[in-house]
BAGULO-596027 format. One record per residue (C-alpha): residue number from 1; residue in three letters; x, y, z. Coordinates in pm, whole numbers. Example, Ala and Ser with C-alpha at 12.3 -4.5 7.8 and 13.67 -1.06 7.14 Angstrom:
2
+-----+------+--------+--------+--------+
| seq | type |   east |  north |     up |
+-----+------+--------+--------+--------+
|   1 |  Ala |   1230 |   -450 |    780 |
|   2 |  Ser |   1367 |   -106 |    714 |
+-----+------+--------+--------+--------+
// end
This chain:
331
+-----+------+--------+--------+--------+
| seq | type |   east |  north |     up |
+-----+------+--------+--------+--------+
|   1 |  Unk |    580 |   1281 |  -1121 |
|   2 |  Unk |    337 |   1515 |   -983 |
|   3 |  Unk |    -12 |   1429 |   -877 |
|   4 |  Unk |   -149 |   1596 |  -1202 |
|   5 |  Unk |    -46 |   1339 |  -1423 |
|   6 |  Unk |   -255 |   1105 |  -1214 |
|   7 |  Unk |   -569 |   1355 |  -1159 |
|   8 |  Unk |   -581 |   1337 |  -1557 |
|   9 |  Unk |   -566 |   1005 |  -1644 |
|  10 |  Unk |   -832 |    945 |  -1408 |
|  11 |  Unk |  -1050 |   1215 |  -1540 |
|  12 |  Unk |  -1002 |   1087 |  -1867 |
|  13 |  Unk |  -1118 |    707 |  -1736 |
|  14 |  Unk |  -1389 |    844 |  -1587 |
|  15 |  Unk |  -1515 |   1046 |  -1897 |
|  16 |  Unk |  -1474 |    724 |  -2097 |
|  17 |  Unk |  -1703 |    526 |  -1885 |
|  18 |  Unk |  -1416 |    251 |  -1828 |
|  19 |  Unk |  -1482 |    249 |  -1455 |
|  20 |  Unk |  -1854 |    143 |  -1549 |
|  21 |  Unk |  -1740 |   -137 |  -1740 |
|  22 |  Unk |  -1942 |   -476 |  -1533 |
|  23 |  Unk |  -1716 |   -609 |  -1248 |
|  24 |  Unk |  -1507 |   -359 |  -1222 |
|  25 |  Unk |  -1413 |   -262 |   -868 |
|  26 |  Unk |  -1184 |    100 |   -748 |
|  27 |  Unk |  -1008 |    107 |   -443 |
|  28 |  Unk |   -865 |    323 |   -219 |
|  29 |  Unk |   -571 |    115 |    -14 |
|  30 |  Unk |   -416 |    239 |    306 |
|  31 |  Unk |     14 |    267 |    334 |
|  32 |  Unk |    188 |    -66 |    331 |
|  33 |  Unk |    319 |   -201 |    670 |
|  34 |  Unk |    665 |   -219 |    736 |
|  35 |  Unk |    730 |   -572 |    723 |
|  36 |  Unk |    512 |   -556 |    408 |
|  37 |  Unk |    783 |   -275 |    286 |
|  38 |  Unk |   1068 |   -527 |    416 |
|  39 |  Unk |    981 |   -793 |    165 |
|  40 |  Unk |   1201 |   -596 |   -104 |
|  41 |  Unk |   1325 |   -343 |    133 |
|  42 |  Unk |   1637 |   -298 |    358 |
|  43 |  Unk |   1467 |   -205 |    697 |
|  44 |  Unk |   1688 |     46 |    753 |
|  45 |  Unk |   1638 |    186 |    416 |
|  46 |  Unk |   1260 |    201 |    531 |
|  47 |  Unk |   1361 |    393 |    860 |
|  48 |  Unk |   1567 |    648 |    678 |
|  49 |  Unk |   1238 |    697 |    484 |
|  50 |  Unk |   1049 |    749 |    763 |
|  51 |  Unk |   1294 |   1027 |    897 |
|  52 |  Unk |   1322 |   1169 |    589 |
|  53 |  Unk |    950 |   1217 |    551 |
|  54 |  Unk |    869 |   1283 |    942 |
|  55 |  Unk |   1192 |   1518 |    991 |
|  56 |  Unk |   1340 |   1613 |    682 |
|  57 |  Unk |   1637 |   1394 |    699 |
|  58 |  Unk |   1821 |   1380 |    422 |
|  59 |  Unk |   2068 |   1047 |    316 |
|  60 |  Unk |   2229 |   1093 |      6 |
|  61 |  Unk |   2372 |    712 |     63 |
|  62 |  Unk |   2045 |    605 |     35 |
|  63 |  Unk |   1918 |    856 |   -199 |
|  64 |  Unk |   1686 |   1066 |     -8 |
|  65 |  Unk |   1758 |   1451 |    -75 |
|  66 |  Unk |   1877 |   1444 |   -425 |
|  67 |  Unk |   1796 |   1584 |   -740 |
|  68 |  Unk |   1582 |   1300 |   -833 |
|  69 |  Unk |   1451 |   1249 |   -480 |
|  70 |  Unk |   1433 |   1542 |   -285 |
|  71 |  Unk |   1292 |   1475 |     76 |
|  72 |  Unk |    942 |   1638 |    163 |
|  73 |  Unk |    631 |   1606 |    445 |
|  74 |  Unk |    433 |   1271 |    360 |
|  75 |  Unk |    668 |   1099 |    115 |
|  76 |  Unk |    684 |    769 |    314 |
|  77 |  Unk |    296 |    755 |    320 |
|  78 |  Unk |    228 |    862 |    -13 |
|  79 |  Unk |    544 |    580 |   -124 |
|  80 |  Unk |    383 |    294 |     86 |
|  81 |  Unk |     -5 |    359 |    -50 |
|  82 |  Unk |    156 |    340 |   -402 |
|  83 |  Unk |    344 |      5 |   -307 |
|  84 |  Unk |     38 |   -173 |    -98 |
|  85 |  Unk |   -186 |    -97 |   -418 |
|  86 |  Unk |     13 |   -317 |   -642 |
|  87 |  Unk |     92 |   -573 |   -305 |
|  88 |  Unk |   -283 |   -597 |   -248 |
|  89 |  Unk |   -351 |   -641 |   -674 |
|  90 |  Unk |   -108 |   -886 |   -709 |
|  91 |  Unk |   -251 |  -1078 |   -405 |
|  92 |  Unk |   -649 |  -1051 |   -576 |
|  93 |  Unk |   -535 |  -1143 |   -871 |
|  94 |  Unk |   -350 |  -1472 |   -739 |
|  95 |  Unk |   -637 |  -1547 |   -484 |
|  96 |  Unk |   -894 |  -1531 |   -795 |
|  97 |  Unk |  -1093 |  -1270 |   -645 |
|  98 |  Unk |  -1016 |  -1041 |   -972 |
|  99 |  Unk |   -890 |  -1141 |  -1369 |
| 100 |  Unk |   -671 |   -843 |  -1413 |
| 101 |  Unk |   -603 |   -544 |  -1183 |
| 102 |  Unk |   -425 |   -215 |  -1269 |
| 103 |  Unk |   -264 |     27 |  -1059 |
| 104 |  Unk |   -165 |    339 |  -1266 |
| 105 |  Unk |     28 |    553 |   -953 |
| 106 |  Unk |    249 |    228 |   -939 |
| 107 |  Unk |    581 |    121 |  -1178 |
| 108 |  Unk |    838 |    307 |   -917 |
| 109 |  Unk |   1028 |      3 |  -1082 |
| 110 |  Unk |   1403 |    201 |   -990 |
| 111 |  Unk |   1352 |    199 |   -658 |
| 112 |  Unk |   1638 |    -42 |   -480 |
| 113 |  Unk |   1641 |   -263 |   -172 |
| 114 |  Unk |   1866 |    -27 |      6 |
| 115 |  Unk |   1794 |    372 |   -155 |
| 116 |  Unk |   1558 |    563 |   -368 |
| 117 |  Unk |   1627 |    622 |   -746 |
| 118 |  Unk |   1523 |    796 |  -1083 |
| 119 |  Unk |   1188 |    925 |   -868 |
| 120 |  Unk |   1120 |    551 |   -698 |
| 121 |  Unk |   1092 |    537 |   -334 |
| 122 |  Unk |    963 |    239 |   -281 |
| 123 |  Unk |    920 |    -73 |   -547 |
| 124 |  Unk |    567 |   -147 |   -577 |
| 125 |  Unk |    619 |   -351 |   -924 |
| 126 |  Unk |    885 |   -541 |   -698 |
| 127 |  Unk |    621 |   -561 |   -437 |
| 128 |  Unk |    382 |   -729 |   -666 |
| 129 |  Unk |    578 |   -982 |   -843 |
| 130 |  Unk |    680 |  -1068 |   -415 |
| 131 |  Unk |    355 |  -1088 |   -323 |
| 132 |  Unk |    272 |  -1344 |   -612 |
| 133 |  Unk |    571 |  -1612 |   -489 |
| 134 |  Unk |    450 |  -1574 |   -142 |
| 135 |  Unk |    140 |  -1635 |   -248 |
| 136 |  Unk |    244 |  -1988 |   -423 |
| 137 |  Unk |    325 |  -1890 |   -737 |
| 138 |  Unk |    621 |  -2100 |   -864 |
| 139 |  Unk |    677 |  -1831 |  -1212 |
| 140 |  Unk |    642 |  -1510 |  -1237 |
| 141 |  Unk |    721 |  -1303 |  -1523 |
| 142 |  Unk |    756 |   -929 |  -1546 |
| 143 |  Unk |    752 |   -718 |  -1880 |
| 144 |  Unk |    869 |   -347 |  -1857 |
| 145 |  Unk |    839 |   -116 |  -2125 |
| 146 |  Unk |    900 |    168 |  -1973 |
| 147 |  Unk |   1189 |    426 |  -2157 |
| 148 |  Unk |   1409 |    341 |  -1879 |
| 149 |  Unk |   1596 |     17 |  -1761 |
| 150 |  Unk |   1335 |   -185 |  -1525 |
| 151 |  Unk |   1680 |   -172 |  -1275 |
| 152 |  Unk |   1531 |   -195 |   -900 |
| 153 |  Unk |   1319 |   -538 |  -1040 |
| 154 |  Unk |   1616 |   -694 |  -1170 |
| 155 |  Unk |   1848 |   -645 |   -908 |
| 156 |  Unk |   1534 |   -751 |   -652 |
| 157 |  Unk |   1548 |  -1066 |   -882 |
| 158 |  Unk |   1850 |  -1128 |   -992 |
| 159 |  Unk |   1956 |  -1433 |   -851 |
| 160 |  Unk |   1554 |  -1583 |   -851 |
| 161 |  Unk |   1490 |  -1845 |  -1116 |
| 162 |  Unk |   1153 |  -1785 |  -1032 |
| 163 |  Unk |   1157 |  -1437 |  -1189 |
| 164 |  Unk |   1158 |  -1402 |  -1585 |
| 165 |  Unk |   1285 |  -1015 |  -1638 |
| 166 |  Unk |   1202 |   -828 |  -1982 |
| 167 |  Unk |   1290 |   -503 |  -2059 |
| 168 |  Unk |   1257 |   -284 |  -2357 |
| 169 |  Unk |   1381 |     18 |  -2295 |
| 170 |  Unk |   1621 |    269 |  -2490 |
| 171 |  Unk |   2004 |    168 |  -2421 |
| 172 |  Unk |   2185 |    246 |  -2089 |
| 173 |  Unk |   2432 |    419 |  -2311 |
| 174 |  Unk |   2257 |    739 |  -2339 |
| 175 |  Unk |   2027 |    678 |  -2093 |
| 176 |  Unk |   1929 |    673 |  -1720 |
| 177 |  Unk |   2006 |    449 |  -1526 |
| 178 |  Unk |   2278 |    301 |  -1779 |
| 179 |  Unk |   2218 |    -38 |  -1742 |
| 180 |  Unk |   1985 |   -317 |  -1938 |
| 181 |  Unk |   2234 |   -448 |  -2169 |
| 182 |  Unk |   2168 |   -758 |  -2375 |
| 183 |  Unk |   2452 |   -921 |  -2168 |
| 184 |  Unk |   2295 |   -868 |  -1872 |
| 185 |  Unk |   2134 |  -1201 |  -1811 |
| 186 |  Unk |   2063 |  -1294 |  -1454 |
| 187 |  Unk |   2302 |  -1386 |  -1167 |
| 188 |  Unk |   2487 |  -1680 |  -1123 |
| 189 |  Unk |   2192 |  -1901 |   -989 |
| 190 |  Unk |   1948 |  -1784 |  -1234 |
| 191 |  Unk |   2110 |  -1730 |  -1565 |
| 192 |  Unk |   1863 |  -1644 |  -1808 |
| 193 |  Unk |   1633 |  -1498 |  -1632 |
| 194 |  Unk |   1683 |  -1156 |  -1713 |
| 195 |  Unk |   1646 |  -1058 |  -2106 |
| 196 |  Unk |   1710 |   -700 |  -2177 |
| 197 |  Unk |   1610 |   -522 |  -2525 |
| 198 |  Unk |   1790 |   -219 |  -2577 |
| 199 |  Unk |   1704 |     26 |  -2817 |
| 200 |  Unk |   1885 |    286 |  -3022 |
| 201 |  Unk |   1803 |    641 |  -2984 |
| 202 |  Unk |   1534 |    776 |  -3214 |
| 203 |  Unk |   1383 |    452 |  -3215 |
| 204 |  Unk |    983 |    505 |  -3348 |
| 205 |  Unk |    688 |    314 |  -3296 |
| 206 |  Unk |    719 |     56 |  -3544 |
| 207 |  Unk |   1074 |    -38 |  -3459 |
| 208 |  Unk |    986 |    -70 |  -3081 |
| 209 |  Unk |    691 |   -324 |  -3168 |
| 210 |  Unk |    931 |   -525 |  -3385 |
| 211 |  Unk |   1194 |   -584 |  -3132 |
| 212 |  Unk |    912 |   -621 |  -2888 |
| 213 |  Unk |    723 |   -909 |  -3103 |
| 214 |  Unk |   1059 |  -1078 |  -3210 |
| 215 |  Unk |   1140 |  -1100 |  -2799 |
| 216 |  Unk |    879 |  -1092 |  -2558 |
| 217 |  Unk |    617 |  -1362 |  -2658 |
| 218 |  Unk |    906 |  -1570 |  -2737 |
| 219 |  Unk |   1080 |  -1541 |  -2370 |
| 220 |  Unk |    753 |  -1556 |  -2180 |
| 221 |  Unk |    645 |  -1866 |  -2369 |
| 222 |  Unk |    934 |  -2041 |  -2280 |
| 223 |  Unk |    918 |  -1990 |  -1957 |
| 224 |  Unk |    533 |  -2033 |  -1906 |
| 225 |  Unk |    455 |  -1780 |  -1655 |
| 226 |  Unk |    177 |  -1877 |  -1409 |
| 227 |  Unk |    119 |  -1471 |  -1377 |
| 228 |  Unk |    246 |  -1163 |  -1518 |
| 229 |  Unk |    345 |   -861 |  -1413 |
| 230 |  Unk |    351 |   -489 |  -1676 |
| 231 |  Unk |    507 |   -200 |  -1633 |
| 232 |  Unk |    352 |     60 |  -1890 |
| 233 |  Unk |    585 |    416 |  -1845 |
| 234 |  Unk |    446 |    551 |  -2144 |
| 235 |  Unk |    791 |    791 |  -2174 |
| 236 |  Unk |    882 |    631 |  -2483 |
| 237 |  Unk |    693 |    936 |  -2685 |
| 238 |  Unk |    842 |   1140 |  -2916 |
| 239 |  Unk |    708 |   1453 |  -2668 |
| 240 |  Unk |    875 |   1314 |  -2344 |
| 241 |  Unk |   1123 |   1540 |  -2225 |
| 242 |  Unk |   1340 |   1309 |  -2058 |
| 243 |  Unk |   1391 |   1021 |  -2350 |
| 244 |  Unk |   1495 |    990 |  -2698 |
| 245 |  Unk |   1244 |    720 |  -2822 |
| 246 |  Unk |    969 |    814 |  -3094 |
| 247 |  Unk |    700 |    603 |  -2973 |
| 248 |  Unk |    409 |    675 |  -3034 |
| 249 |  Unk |     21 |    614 |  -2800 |
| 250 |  Unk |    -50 |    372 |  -3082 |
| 251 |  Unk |    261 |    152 |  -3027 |
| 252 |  Unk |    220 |    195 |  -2643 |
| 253 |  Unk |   -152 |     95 |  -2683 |
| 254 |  Unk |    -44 |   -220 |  -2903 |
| 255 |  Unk |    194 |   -349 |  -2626 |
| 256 |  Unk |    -36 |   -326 |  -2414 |
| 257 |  Unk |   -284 |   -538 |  -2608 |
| 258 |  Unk |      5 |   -779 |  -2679 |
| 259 |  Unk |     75 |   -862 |  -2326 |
| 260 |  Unk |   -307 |   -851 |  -2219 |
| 261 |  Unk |   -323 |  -1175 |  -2519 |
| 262 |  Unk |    -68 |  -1329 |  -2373 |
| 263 |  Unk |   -153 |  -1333 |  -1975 |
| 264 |  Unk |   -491 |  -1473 |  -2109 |
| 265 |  Unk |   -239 |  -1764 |  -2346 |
| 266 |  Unk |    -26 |  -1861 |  -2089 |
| 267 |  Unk |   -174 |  -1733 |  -1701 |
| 268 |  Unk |   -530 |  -1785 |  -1682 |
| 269 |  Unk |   -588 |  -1435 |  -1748 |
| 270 |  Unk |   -368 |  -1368 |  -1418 |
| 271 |  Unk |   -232 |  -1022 |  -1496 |
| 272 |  Unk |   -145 |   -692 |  -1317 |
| 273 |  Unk |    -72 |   -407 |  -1518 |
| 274 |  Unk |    101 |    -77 |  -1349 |
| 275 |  Unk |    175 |    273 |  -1464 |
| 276 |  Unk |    576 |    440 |  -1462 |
| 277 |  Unk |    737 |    712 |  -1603 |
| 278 |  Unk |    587 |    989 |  -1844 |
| 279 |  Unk |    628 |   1304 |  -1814 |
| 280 |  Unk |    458 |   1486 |  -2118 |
| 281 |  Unk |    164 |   1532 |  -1862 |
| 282 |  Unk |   -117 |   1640 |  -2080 |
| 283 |  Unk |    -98 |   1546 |  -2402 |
| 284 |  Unk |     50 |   1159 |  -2372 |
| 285 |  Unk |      2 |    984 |  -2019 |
| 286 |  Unk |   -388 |   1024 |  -1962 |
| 287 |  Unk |   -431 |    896 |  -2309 |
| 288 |  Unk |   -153 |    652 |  -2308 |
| 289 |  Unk |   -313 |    490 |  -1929 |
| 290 |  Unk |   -621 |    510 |  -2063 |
| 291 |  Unk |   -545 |    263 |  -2296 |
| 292 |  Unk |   -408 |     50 |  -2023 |
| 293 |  Unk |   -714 |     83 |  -1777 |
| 294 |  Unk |   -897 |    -21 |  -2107 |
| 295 |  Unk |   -746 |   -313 |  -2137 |
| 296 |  Unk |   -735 |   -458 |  -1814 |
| 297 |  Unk |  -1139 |   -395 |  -1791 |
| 298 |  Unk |  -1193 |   -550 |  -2094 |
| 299 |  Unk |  -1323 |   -238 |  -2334 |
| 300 |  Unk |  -1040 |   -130 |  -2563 |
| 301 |  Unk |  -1088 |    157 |  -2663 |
| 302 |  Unk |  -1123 |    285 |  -3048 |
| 303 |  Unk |   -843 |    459 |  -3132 |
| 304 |  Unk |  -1022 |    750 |  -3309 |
| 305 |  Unk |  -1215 |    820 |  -2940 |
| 306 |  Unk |  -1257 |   1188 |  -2931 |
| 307 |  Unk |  -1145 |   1247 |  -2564 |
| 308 |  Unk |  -1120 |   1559 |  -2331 |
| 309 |  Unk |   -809 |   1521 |  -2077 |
| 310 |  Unk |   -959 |   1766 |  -1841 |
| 311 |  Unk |   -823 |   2097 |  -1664 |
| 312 |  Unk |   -970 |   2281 |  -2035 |
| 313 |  Unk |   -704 |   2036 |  -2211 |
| 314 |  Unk |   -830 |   2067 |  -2590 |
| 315 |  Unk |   -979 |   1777 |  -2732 |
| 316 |  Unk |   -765 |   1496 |  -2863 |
| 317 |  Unk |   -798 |   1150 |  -3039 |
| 318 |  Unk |   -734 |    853 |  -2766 |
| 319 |  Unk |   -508 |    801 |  -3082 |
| 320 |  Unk |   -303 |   1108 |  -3254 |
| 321 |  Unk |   -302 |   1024 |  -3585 |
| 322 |  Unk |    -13 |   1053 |  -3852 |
| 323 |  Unk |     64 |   1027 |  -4184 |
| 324 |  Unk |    303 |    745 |  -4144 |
| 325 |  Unk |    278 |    384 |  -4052 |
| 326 |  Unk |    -19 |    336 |  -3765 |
| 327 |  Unk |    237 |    309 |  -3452 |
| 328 |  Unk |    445 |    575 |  -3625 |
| 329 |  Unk |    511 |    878 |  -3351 |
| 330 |  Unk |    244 |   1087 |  -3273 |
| 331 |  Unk |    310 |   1473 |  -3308 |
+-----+------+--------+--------+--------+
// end
């Protein structure tokens, strides 16, 4: 999760000219509020983050000093910025001021009302999809294709009919955090509203876009979202070090394109698209968000691109290719 993986994909934007696409506006957004952090957030979760960060506290309850989420100077700032990003997208993008808006830091989508998890302090994609009900919308879906269980969103939502869940992600059984099973489908005042695609180890690109097309543009028709809300961890690679999925850049890319098609079918276009996990740093996530930026500004990007990820990174196709199948995994 360093800031490297970040630096990169940004470097790689830039050198693509996506950020010179017309309309397209960067910004640089200030740490969420507290009471902006409460809308997901126990406020006493949000204090122990705050002591954590200002005195090295530690609160394993809450996970803060763990493996996963060791305690350092800054980390409730650099947390909230992440989490007012998405806020403020989600609240352009319902107020018409933008189409689309991406925030590529964001997708801390483990992060839990009441303690950090899997590298999530604070929920930003939870933050987002808030941010849209306050804002009037009546349905809001969110899509997470991340290699991990969307869990923090789903528990946020559980019990919200106005929340459709999707995740694709490889099975809880032999995977953090263990959860996202197909029987896991929203709580007792909102049953249905949580569909979760599990995948088998070794799953590869084309096998991911199948269960994805047989699933997601069904659910999210049916349910007729008024926005939508992406999570794009691009972990799902054969070369991520902390998954067993063999997807490759192409199959992320093609999601990506899938759900772009269908915020413009069934939202008016109202979309926000965020970053997550992925952790093969050079060789997958610039390319991989790159794609995504691309998207959202309306310039997809060939997938033969010759592309230079900075930091004397050798140069590399937007799209590895392979021998196999087009979304086959990349080597």
């Amino acid at each position: 999760m360093a800031p490297s993986r970040l630096q990169l994909t940004m470097s790689l934007v830039r050198s693509l000219g996506l950020l010179d696409a017309p309309g397209v506006e960067l910004t640089d957004p200030a740490p969420a509020s507290d009471a902006e952090l409460e809308l997901v957030h126990d406020e006493r979760y949000v204090a122990a983050v705050r002591s954590a960060s200002e005195k090295g506290t530690t609160d394993p309850l809450r996970g803060l000093g763990t493996e996963d989420d060791p305690v350092f100077p800054g980390m409730h700032e650099a947390a909230a910025r992440i989490f007012h990003g998405s806020y403020l997208a989600a609240g352009a993008v319902w107020a018409g001021e933008v189409e689309h808006a991406v925030n590529i830091a964001g997708g801390m989508h483990h992060a839990r009302r009441d303690a950090a998890s899997g590298f999530c302090i604070y929920n930003d994609a939870a933050a987002a999809v808030r941010r849209l009900l306050d804002d009037g919308a009546t349905r809001v879906a969110y899509v997470d294709v991340d290699a991990h269980h969307g869990d923090g969103v789903e528990s946020v939502f559980w019990n919200d009919p106005r929340v459709l869940t999707v995740s694709v992600h490889q099975s809880g059984q032999s995977l953090f955090p263990g959860t996202g099973f197909p029987t896991d489908t929203g709580g007792p005042r909102a049953e249905g509203s949580a569909v979760n695609v599990a995948l088998p180890r070794h799953t590869d690109g084309a096998g991911f876009l199948r269960a994805f097309d047989a699933v997601v543009p069904a659910v999210l028709r049916a349910f007729a979202p008024e926005a939508i809300v992406s999570q794009h961890g691009c972990d799902s690679h054969a070369q991520d070090p902390l998954t067993d999925l063999h997807v490759g850049v192409d199959a992320q890319r093609i999601a990506v394109e899938r759900v772009h098609a269908l915020a413009h079918e069934l939202s008016d276009g109202r979309w926000v698209a965020l970053g997550g996990g992925g952790y093969a740093v050079i060789d997958v996530v610039p390319r991989a968000w790159a794609n995504v930026v691309a998207e959202v500004v309306h310039r997809p990007l060939d997938p033969d691109t010759p592309s230079r990820t900075g930091g004397g990174a050798t140069s590399r196709r937007v799209r590895a290719r392979t021998r196999r199948a087009a979304w086959a995994t990349t080597p």
